[in-house]
PDB file of N, CA, C and O in Angstrom:
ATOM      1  N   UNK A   1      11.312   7.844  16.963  1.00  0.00           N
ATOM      2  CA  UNK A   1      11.146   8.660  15.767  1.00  0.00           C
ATOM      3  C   UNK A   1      10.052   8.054  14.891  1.00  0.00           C
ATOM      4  O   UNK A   1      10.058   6.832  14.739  1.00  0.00           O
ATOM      5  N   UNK A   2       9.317   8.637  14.427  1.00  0.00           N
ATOM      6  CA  UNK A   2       8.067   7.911  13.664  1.00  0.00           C
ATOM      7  C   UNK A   2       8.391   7.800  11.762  1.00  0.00           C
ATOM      8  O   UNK A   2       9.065   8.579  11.088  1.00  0.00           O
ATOM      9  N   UNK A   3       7.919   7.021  11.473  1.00  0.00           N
ATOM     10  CA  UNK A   3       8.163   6.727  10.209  1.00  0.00           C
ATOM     11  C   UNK A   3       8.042   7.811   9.326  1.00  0.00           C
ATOM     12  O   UNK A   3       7.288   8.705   9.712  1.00  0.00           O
ATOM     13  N   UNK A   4       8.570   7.955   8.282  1.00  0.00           N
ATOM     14  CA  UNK A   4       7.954   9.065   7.118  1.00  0.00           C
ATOM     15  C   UNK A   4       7.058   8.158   6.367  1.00  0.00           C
ATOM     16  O   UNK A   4       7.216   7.016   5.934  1.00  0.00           O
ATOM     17  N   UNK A   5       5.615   9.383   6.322  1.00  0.00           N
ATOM     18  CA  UNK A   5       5.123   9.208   5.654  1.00  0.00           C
ATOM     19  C   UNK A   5       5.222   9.217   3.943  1.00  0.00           C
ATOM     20  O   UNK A   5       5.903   9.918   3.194  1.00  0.00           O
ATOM     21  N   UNK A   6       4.292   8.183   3.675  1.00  0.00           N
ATOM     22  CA  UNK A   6       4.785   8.306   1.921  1.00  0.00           C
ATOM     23  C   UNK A   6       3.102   9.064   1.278  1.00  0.00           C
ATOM     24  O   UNK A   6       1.969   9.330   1.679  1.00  0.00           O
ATOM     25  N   UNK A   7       3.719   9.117   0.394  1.00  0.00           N
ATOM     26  CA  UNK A   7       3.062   9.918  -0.144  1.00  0.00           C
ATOM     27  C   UNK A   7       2.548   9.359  -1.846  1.00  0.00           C
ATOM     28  O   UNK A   7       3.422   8.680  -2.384  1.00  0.00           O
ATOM     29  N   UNK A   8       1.685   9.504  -2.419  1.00  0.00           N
ATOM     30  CA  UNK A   8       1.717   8.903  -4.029  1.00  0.00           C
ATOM     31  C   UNK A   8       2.677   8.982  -4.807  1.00  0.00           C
ATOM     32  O   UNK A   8       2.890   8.074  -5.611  1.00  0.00           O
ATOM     33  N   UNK A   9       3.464  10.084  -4.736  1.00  0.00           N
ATOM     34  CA  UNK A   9       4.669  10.154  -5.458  1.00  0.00           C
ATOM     35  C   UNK A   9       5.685   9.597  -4.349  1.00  0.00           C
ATOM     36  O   UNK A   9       6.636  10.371  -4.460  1.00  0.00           O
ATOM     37  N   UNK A  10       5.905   8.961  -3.651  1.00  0.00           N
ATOM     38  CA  UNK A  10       6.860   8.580  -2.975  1.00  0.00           C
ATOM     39  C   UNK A  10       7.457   7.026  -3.454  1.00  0.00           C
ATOM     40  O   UNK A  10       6.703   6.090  -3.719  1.00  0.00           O
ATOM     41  N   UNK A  11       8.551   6.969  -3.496  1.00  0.00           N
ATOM     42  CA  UNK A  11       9.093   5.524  -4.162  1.00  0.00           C
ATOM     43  C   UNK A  11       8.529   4.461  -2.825  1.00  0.00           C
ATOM     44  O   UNK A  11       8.572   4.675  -1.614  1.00  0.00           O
ATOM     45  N   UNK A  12       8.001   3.265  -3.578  1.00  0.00           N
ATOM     46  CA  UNK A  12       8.073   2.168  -2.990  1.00  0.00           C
ATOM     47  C   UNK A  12       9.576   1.404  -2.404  1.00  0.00           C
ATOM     48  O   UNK A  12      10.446   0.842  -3.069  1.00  0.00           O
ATOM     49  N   UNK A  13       9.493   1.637  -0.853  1.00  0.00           N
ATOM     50  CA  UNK A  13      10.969   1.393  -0.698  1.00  0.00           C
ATOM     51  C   UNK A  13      11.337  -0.034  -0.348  1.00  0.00           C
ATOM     52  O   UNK A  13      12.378  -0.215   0.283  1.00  0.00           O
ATOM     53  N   UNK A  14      10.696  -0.911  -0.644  1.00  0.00           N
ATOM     54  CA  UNK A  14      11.808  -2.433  -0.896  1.00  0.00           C
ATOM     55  C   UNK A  14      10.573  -3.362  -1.928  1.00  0.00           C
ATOM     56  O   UNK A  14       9.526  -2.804  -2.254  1.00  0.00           O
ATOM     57  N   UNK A  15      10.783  -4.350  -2.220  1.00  0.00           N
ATOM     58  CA  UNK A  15      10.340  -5.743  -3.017  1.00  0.00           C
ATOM     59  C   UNK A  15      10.421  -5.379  -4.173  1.00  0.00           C
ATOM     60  O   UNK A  15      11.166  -4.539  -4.679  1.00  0.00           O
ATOM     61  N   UNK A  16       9.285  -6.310  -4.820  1.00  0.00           N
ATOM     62  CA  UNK A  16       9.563  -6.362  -6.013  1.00  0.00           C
ATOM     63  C   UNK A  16       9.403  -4.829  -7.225  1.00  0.00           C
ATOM     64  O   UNK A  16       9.741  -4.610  -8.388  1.00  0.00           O
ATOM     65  N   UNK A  17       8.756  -4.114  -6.220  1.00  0.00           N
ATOM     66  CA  UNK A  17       8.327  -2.749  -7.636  1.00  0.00           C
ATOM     67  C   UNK A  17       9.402  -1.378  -6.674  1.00  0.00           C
ATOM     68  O   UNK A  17       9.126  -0.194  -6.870  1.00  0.00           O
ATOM     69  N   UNK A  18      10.374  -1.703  -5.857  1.00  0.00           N
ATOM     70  CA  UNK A  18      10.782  -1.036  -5.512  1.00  0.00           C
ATOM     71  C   UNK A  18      11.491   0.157  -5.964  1.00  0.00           C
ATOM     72  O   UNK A  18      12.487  -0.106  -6.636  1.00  0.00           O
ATOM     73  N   UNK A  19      11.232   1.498  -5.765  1.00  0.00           N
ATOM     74  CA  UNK A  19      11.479   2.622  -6.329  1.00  0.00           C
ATOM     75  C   UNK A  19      10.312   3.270  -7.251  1.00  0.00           C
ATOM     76  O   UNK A  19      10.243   4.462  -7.548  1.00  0.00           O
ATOM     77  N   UNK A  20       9.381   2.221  -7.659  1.00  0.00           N
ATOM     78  CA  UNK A  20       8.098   3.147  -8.338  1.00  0.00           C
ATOM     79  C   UNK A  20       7.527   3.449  -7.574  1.00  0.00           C
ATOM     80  O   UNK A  20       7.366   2.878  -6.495  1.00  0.00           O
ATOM     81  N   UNK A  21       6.882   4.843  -8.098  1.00  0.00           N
ATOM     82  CA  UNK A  21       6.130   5.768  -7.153  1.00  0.00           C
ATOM     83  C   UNK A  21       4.878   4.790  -6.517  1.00  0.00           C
ATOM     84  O   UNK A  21       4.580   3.739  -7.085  1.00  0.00           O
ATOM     85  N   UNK A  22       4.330   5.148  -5.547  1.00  0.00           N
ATOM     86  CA  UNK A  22       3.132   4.425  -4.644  1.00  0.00           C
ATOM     87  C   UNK A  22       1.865   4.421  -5.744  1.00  0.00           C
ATOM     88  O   UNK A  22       0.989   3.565  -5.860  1.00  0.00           O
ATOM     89  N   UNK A  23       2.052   5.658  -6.516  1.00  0.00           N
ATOM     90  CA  UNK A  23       0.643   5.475  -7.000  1.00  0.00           C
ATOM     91  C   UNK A  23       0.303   4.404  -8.414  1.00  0.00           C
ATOM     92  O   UNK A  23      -0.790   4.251  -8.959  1.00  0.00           O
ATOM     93  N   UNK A  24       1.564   3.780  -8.758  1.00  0.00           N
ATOM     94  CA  UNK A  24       1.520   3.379  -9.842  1.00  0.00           C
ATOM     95  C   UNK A  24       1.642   1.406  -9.317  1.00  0.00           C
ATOM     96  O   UNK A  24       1.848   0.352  -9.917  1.00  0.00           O
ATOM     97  N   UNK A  25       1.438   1.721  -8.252  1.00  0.00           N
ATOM     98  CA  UNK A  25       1.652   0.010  -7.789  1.00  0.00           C
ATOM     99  C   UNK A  25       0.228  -0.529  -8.036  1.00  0.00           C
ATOM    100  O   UNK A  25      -0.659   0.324  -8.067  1.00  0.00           O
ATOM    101  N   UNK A  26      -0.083  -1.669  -8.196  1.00  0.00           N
ATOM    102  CA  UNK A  26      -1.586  -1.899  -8.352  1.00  0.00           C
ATOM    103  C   UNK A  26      -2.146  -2.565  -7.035  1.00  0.00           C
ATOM    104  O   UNK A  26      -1.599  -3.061  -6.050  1.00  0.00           O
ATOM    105  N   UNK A  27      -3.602  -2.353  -7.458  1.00  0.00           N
ATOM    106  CA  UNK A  27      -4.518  -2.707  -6.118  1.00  0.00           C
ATOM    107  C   UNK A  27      -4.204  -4.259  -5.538  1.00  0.00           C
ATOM    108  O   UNK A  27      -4.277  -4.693  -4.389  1.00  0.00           O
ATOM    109  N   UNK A  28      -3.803  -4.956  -6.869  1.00  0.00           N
ATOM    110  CA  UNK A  28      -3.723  -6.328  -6.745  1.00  0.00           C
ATOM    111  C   UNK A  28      -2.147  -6.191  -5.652  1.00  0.00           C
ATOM    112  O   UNK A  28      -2.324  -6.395  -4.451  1.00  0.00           O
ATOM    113  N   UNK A  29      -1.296  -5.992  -5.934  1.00  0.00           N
ATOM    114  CA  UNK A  29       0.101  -5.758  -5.613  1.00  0.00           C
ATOM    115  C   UNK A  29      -0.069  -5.388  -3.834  1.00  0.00           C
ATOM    116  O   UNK A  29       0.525  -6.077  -3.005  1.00  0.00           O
ATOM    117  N   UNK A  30      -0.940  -4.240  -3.439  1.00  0.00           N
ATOM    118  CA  UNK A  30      -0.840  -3.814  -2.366  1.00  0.00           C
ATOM    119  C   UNK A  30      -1.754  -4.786  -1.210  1.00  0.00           C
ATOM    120  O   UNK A  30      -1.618  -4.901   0.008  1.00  0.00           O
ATOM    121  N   UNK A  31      -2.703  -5.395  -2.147  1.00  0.00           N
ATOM    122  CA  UNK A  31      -4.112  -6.649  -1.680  1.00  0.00           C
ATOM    123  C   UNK A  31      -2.654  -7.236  -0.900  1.00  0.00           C
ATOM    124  O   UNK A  31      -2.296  -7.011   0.256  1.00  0.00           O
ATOM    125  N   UNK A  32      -2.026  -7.980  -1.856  1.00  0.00           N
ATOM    126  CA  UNK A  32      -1.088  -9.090  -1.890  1.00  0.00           C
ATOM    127  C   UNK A  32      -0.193  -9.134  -0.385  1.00  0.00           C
ATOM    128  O   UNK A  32      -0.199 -10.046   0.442  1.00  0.00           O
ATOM    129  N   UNK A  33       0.645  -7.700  -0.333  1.00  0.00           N
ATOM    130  CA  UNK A  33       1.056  -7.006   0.915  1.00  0.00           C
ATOM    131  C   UNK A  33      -0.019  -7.022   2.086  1.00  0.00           C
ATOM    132  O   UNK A  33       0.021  -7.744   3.082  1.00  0.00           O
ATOM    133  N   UNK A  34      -1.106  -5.966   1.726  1.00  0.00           N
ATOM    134  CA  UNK A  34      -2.047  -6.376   3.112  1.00  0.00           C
ATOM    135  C   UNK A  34      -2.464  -7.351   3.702  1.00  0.00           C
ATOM    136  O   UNK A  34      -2.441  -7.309   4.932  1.00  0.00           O
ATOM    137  N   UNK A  35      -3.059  -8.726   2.928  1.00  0.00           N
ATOM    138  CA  UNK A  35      -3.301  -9.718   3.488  1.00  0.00           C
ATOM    139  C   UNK A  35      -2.023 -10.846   3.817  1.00  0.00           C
ATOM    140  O   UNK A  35      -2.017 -12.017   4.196  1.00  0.00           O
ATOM    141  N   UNK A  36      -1.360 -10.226   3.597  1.00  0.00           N
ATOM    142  CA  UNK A  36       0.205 -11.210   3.473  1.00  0.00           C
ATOM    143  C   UNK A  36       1.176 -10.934   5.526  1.00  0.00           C
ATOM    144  O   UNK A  36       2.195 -11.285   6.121  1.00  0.00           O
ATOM    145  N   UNK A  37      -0.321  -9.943   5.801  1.00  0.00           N
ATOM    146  CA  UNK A  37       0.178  -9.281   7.250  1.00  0.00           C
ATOM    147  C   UNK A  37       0.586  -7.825   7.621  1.00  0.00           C
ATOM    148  O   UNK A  37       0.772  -7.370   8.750  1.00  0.00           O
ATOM    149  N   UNK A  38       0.675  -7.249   6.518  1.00  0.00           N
ATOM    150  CA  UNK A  38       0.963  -5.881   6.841  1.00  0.00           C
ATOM    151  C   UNK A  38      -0.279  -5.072   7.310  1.00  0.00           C
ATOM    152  O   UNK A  38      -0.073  -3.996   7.872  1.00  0.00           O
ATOM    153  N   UNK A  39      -1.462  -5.475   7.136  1.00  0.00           N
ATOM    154  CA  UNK A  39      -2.590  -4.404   8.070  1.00  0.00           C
ATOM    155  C   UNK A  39      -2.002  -4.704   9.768  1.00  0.00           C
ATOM    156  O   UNK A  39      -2.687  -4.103  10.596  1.00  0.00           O
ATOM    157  N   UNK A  40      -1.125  -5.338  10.219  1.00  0.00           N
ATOM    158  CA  UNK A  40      -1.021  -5.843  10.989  1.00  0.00           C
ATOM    159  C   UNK A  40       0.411  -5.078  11.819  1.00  0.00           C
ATOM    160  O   UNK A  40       0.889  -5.383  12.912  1.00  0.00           O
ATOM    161  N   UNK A  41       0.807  -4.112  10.952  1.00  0.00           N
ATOM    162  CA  UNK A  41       1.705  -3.426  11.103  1.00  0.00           C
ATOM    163  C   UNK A  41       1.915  -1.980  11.172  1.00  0.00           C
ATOM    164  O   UNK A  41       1.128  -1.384  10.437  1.00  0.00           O
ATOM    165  N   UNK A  42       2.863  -1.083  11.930  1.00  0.00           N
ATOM    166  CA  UNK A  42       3.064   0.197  11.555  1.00  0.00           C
ATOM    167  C   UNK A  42       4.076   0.349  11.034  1.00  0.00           C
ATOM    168  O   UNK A  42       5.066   0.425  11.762  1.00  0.00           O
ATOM    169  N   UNK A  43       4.209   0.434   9.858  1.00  0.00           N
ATOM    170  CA  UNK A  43       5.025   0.771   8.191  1.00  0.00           C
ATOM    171  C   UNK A  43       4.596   1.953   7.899  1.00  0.00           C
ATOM    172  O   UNK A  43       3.510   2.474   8.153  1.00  0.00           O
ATOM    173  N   UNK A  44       5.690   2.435   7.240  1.00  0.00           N
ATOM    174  CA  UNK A  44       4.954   3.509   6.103  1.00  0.00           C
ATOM    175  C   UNK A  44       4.311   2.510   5.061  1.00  0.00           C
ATOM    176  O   UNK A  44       3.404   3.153   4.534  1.00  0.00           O
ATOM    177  N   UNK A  45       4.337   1.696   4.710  1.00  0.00           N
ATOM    178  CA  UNK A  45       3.452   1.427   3.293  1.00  0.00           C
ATOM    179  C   UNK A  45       2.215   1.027   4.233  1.00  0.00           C
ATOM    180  O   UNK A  45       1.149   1.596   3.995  1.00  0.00           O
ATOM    181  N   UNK A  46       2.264   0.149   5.224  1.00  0.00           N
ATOM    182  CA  UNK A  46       0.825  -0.343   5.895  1.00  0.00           C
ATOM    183  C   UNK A  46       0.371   0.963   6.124  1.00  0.00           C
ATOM    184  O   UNK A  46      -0.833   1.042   5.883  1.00  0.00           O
ATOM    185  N   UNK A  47       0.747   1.758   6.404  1.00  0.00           N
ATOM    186  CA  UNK A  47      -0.318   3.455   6.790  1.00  0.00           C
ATOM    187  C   UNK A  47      -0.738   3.935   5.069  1.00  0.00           C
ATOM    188  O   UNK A  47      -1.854   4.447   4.987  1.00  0.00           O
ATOM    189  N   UNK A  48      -0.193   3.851   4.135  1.00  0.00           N
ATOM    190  CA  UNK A  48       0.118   4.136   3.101  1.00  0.00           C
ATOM    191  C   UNK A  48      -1.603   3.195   2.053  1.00  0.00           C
ATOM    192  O   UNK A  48      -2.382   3.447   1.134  1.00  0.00           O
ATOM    193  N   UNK A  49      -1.401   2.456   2.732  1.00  0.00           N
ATOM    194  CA  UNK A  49      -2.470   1.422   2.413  1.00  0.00           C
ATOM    195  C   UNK A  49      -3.811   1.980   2.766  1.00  0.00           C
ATOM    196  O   UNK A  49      -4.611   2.530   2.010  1.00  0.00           O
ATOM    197  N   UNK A  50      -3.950   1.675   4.412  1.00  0.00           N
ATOM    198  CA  UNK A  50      -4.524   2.470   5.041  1.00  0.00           C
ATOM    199  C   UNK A  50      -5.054   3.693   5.017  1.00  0.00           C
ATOM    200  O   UNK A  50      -5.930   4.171   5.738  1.00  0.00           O
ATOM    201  N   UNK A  51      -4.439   4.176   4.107  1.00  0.00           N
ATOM    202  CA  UNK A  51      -5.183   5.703   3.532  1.00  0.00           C
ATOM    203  C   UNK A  51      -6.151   5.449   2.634  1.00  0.00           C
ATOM    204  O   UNK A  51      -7.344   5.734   2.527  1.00  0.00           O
ATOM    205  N   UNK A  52      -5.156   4.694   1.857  1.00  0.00           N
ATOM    206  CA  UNK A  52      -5.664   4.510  -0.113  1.00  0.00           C
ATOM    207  C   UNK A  52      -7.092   3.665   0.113  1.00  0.00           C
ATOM    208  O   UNK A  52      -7.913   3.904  -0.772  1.00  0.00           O
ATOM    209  N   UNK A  53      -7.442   2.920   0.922  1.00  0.00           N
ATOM    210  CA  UNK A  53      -8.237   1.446   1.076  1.00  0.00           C
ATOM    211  C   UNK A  53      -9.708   1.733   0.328  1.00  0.00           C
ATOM    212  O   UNK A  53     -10.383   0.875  -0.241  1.00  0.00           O
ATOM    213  N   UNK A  54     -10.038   3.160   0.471  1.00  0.00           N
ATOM    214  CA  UNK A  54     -11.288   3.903  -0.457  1.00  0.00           C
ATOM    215  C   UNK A  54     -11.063   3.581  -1.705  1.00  0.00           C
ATOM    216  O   UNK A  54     -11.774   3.103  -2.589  1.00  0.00           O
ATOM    217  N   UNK A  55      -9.674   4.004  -1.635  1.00  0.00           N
ATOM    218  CA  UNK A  55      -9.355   4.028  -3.821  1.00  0.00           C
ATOM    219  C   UNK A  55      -9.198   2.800  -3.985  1.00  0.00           C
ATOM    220  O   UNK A  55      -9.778   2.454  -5.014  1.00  0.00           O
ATOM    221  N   UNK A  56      -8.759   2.067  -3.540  1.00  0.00           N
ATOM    222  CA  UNK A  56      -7.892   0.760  -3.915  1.00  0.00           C
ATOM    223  C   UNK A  56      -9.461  -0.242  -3.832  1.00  0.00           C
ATOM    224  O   UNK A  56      -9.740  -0.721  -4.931  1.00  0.00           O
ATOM    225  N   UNK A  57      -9.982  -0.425  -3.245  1.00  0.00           N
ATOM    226  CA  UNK A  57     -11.603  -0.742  -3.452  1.00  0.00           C
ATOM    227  C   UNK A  57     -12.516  -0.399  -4.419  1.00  0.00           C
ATOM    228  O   UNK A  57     -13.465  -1.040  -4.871  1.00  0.00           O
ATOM    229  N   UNK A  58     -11.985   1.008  -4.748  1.00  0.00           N
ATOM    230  CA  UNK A  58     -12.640   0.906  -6.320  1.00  0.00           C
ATOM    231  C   UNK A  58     -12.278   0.718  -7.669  1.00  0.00           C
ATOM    232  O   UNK A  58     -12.984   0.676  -8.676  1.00  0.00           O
ATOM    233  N   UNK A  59     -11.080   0.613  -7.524  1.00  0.00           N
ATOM    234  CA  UNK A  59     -10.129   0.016  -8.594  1.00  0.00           C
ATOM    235  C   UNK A  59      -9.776  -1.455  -8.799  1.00  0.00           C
ATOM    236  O   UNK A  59      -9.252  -2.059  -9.735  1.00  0.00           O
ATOM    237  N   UNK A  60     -10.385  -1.938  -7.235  1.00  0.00           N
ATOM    238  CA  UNK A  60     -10.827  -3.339  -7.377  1.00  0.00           C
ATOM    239  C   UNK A  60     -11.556  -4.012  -6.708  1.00  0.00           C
ATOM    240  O   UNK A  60     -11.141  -4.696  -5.772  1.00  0.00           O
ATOM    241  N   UNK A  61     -12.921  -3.936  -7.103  1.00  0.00           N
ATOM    242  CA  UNK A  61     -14.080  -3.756  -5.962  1.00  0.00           C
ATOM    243  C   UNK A  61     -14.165  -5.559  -5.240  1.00  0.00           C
ATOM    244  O   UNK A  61     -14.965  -5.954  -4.392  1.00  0.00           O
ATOM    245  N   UNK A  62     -13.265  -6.217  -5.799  1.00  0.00           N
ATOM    246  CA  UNK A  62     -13.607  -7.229  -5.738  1.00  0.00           C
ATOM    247  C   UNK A  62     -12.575  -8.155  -4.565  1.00  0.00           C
ATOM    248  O   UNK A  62     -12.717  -9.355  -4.333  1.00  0.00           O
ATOM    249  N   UNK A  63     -11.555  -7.263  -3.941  1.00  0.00           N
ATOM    250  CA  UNK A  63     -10.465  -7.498  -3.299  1.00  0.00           C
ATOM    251  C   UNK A  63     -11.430  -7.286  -1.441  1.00  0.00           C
ATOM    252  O   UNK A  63     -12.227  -6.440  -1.037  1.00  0.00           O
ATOM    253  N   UNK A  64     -10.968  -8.203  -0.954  1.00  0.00           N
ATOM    254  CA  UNK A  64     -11.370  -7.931   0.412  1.00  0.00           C
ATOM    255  C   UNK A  64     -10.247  -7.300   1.144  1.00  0.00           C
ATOM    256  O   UNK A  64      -9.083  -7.699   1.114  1.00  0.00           O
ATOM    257  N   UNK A  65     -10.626  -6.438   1.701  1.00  0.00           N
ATOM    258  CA  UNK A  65      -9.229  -5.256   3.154  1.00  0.00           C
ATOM    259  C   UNK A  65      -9.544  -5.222   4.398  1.00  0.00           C
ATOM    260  O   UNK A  65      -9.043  -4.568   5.313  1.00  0.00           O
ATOM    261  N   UNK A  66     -10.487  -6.032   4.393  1.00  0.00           N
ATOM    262  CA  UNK A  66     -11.090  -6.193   6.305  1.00  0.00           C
ATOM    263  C   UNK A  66     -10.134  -7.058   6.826  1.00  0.00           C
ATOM    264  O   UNK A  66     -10.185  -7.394   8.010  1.00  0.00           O
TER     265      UNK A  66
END
């Protein structure tokens, strides 16, 4: 069965900001997750990431996602 996708309004479903919507998490917050190993994964938030990586680069141009 494949994951549900999330969506911007979709609650962040575990850690520390869990239950706020996706879009209100910050670039720093999701950096933190991606390089912490989750590009490394199939999650809904690692796909979730994976979408955003345009926006989230310009909201913090200064974060590396490679």
């Amino acid at each position: 069965m494949k994951p549900k996708k999330l969506l911007d309004e979709s609650p962040m479903p575990f850690g520390k900001h869990e239950g706020m919507p996706m879009r209100e998490l910050s670039a720093d917050y999701l950096h933190r997750l991606w390089i912490g190993g989750m590009k490394n994964e199939e999650s809904p938030v690692a796909d979730y990431i994976r979408r955003c990586i345009p926006a989230l680069k310009k909201e913090n141009p200064d974060l590396i996602w490679s």
